[in-house]
N, C-alpha and C positions, 0 to 999 in steps of 0.2 A: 538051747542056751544062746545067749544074744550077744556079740561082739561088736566092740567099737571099732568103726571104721577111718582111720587115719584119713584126714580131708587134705595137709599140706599136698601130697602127689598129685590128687586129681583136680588142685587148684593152679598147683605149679605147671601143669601142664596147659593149662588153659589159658595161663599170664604166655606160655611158650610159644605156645598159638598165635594171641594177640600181638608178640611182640614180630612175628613171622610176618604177619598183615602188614604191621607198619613199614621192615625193614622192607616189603615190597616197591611202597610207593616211595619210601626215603632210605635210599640201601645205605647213605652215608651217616644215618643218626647213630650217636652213640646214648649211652644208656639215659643220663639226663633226659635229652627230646624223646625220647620214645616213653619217658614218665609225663613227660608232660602234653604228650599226644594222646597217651591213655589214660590221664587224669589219676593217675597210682605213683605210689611212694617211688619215689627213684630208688633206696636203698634193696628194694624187694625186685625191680626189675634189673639191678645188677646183681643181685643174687640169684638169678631165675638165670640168667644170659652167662652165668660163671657155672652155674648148674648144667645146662645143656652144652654149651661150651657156643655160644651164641656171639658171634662178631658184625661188625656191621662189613656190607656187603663189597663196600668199598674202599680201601686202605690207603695211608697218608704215603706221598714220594717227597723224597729228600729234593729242598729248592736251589738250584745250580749258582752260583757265586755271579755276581757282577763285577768281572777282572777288571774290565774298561772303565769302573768307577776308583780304582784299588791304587792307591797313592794320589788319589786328587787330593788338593789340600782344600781347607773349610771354607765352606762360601761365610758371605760377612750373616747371611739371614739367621736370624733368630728363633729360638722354640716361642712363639706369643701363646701358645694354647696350652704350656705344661700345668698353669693353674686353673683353667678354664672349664667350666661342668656347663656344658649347655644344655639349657630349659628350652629349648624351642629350634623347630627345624633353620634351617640355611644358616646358622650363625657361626656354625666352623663344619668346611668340607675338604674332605680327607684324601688325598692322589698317591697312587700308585700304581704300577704297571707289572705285569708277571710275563715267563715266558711259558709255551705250551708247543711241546716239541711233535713235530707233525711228519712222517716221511722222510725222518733225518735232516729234517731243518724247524729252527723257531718260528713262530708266530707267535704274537708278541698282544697281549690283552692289557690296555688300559682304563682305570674305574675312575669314577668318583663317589664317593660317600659322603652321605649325611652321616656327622656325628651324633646327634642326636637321636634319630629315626634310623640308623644304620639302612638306610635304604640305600644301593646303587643309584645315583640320579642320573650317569653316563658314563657310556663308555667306548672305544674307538679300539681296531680292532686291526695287524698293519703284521709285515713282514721284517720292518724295520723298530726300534728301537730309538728314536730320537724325539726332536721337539715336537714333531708334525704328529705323534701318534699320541703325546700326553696332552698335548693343547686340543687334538681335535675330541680328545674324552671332558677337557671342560668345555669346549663351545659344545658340546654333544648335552651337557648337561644344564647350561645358560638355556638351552633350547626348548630342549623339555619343562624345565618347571619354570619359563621365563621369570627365573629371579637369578640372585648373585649371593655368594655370603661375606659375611665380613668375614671371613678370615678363611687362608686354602694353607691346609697345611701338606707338606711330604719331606719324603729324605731329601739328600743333600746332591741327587744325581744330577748329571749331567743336563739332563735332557730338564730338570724344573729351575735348573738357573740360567738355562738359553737366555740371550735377550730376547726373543720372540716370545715367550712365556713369560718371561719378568714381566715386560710394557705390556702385554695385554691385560694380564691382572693390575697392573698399575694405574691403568688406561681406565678398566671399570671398579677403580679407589675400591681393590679387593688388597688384602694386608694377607703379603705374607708368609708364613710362617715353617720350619724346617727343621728338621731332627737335628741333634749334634750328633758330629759324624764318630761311627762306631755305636750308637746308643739305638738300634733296631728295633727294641722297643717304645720308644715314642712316637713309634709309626703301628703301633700294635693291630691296633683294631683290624687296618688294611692287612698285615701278617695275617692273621688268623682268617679274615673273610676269605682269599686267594686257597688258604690251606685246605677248605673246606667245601668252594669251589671246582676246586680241581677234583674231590673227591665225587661230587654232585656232576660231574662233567664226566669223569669215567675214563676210561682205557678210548682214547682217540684214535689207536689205530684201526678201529673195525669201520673209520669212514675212509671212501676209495676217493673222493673227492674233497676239495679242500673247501666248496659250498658249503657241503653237509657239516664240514666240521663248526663252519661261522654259523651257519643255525642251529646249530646243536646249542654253541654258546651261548647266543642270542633267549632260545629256549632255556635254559640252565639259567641264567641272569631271571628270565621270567621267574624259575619255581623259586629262586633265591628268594628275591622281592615277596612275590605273593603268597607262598605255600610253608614257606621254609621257615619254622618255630626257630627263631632267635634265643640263644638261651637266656639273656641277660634279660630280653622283652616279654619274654611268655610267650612271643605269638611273631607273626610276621611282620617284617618291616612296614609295609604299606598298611597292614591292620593297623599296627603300630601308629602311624602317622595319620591314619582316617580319625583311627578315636580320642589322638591329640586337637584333628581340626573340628570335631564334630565337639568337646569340650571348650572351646576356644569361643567358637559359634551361641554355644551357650550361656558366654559369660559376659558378651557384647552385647 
């Protein structure tokens, strides 16, 4: 007599498998990226990873309060970007700083983002927290893609309404632009990059030196840009932005 052999087990083990491969080289994807790394229905690879009881290798930490920003009152600068959907890279880039606690003291990571291409284009890297570490993430990224955008947006902090940051941006006729204060999400994007960052960056205390810990970033920023399936993009930043200029190129 001949019996049917139930296939969901010995397939669901093999989506288990796959998804084991991936969390290898990206321990921080959750089920989305790992659908769209293996080209499979998202809704069957979070059904597989509830099944196994399947987590990603890395887990989100609560982000520490900025007290020293905590009763400033509002700068005069304006949100210019809240209707704004930008079709093409450098036309609105995005600043923010986070902190990354090392040996019982901060070190302190400042980015900039393309909104468009969510690509990292700079960033500066400091023990301190002021103007000298958020301006030198945008001359850090004026450098690299020598261009400017029209418009830099961030929160309301201390350090992006320095004069010394105001007049430089003012200097290269960049506009701009600034969360209203309390409203965390109009800084979004940068939220969530750092969130996920931190996660791709890992438990920092297994480096004994504070070198290894700046390379490790340095490297992390790398898998960011190049390797790291953007969920909104399908694909990596830089992929992202190659096959905006390689269409662009096509149409000149």
């Amino acid at each position: 007599m001949l019996y049917y052999k139930y296939k969901r087990p010995i397939i669901d083990d093999e989506v288990k498998k796959q998804i084991e491969s991936v969390l290898t080289d990206h321990p921080a994807y959750g089920h989305k990226r790992i659908a769209l790394e293996l080209k499979l229905n998202k809704k069957r690879i979070l059904r597989v990873m509830k099944k196994f009881k399947i987590k990603p290798y890395k887990r989100r930490v609560k982000k520490p309060r900025k007290i020293e920003d905590e009763g400033k009152p509002p700068t005069s600068y304006k949100n210019l970007i809240e209707l704004i959907c930008p079709i093409a890279p450098h036309a609105v880039w995005v600043a923010d700083f986070t902190y990354i606690k090392y040996q019982d003291k901060f070190m302190y990571l400042a980015t900039i983002m393309d909104l468009y291409t969510r690509e990292i284009l700079g960033w500066n890297i400091s023990r301190y927290h002021n103007k000298d570490l958020v301006l030198g993430a945008l001359l850090d990224a004026m450098r690299r893609t020598e261009r400017r955008p029209q418009y830099l947006h961030s929160d309301q902090g201390s350090e992006y309404d320095s004069q010394e940051y105001v007049l430089y941006a003012e200097k290269e006729e960049i506009h701009i632009s600034m969360s209203r204060k309390g409203h965390p999400w109009e800084n979004g994007h940068k939220e969530s990059f750092y969130s996920g960052f931190k996660l791709d960056l890992g438990n920092v205390s297994r480096y004994d030196e504070v070198g290894e810990l700046i390379e490790s970033i340095h490297q992390t920023m790398y898998y960011y840009n190049h390797k790291r399936i953007h969920t909104s993009l399908k694909m990596s930043p830089v992929q992202f932005r190659r096959l905006y200029e390689e269409r662009f190129r096509q149409t000149v």
